[in-house]
C-alpha positions in Angstrom: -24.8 -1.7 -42.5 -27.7 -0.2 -43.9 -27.1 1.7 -47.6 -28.9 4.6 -46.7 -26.7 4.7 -44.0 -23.8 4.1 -45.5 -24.7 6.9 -48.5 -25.3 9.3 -45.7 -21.9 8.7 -44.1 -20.0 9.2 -47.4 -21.6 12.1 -47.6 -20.8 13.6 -44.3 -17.0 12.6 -45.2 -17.5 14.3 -48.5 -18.8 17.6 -46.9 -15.9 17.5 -44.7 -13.5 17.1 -47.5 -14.9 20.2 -49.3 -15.1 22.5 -46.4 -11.0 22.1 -45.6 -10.4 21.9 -49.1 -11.6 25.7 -49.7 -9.4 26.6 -46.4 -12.2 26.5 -43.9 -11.6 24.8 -40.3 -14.1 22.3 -40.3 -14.2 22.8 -35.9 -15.3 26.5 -37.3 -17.7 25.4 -40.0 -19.0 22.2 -38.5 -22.1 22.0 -35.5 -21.9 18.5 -34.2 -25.1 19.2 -32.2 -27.4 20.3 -35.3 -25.1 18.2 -37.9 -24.8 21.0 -40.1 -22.5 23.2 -41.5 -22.0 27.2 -41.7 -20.1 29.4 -43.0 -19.4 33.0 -45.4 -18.4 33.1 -48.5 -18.5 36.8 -49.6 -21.3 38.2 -48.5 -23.4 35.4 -47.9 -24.0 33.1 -45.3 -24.3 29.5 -46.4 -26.0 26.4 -44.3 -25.0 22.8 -45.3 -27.6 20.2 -44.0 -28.4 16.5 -44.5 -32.3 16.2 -44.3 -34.3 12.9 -44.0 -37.6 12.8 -45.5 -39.9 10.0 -44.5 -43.0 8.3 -45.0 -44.1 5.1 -43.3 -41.2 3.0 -43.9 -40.0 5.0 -47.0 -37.1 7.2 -46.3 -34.8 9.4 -48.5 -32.0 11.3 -47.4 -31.2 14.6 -49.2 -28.4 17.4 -49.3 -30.0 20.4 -48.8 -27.7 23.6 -49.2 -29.1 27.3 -48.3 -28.3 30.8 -47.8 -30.2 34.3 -46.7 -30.6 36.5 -49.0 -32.8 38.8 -47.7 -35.6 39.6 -45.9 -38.9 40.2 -48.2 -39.4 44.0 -48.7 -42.3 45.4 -47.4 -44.6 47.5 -50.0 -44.3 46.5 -53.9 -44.5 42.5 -52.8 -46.3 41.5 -56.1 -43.1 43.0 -58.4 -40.8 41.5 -55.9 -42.4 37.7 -56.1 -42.8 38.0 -60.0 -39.2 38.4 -59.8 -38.2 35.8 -57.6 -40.4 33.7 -59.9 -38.7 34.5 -62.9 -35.1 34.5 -60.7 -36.1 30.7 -60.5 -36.6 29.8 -64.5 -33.2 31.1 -65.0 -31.6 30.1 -61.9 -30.8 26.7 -63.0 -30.2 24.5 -59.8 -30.4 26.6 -57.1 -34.1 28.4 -56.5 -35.5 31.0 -54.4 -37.4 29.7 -51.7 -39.6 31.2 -48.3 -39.2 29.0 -45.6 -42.9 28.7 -43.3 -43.1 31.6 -40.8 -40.0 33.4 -42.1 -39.7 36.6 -44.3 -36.6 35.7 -45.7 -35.9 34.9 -49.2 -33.2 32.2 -49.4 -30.6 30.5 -52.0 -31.7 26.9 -52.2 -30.1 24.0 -53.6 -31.4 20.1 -52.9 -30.6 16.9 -54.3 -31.0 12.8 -52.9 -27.7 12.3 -51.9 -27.7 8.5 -53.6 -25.4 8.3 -56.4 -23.6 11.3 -55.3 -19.9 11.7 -55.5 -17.3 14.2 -54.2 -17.1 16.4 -57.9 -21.4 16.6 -57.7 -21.1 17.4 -54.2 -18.7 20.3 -54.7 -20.5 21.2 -57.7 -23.7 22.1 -55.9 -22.3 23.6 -52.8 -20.2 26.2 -54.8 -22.8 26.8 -57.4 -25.2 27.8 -54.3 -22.1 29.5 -53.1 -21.7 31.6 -56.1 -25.6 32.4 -56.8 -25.7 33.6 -53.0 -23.2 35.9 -52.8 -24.0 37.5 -56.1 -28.0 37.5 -55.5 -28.2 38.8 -51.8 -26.3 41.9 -53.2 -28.7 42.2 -56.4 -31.9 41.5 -54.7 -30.9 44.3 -52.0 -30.1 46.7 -54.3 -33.4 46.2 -56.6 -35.6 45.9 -53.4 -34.3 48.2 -50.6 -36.1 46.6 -47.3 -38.8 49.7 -46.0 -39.7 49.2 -42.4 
C-alpha cells in the first residue's frame, strides 16, 4: 500500500477516534461525500478536512482544521487587519486566515499529517477548538459587523 496512503488512513481512523471520544456521533459529525467533518463546540463551528496538495508527481497530505469567526466588518478595515495581524504573532498554532472570495475571518490550524499520532492529532483539533470559540466572541464584540 502506498505510505501516503496509509498515513492518510490512520489519520481518518484517528479523527474518528477523537470525535466519539468528546461524545459526538461521528454519523452527525462526519460527511462521507465531502470527507470532512463538522461540528459546534461553544459557539463556534469547526471543519475538519484532510487536504492534498500536489505538484507534478510530489504530493503532501495535510490536516487542515478551521472555524468562522466572523465576517470582516465593514468601515475601520485597516484597525481590524492590524489586529488580526498581531492576533496571529500571539496565536501560536492556529492563525487568522481569509479564504479567496470570502469576507470571513476564520480559526486556522494546518499541519502534514506524516509523523502524526493520535495525542498531536487531538492536540491541534482542540487547541483550534478552544481559540474559536473564545475569538469569534472577542472579535465580535471589538468589531461589531455595520452593514
Amino acid at each position: 500500500m502506498d505510505t501516503n496512503l496509509k498515513h492518510k488512513e490512520n489519520v481518518i481512523e484517528m479523527i474518528h477516534s477523537y470525535v466519539q471520544s468528546v461524545g459526538l456521533k461521528l454519523t452527525d459529525a462526519y460527511d462521507a461525500t465531502k470527507q470532512s467533518w463538522t461540528w459546534r463546540i461553544g459557539s463556534a463551528t469547526i471543519h475538519v478536512y484532510i487536504e492534498t496538495m500536489s505538484s507534478g508527481s510530489y504530493s503532501r497530505d495535510y490536516l487542515r482544521i478551521f472555524s468562522p469567526l466572523m465576517q470582516i466588518p465593514v468601515g475601520n478595515e485597516v484597525v481590524f487587519y492590524r489586529y488580526l495581524l498581531e492576533l496571529n504573532d500571539s496565536s501560536l498554532g492556529v492563525k487568522l486566515t481569509i479564504m479567496p472570495d470570502s469576507n470571513w475571518v476564520y480559526a486556522t490550524y494546518e499541519r502534514d499529517i506524516k509523523g502524526m499520532d493520535y495525542d498531536e492529532l487531538a492536540t491541534c483539533i482542540s487547541d483550534l477548538e478552544w481559540s474559536a470559540d473564545k475569538l469569534d466572541d472577542e472579535l465580535k464584540a471589538m468589531f461589531p459587523n455595520i452593514y
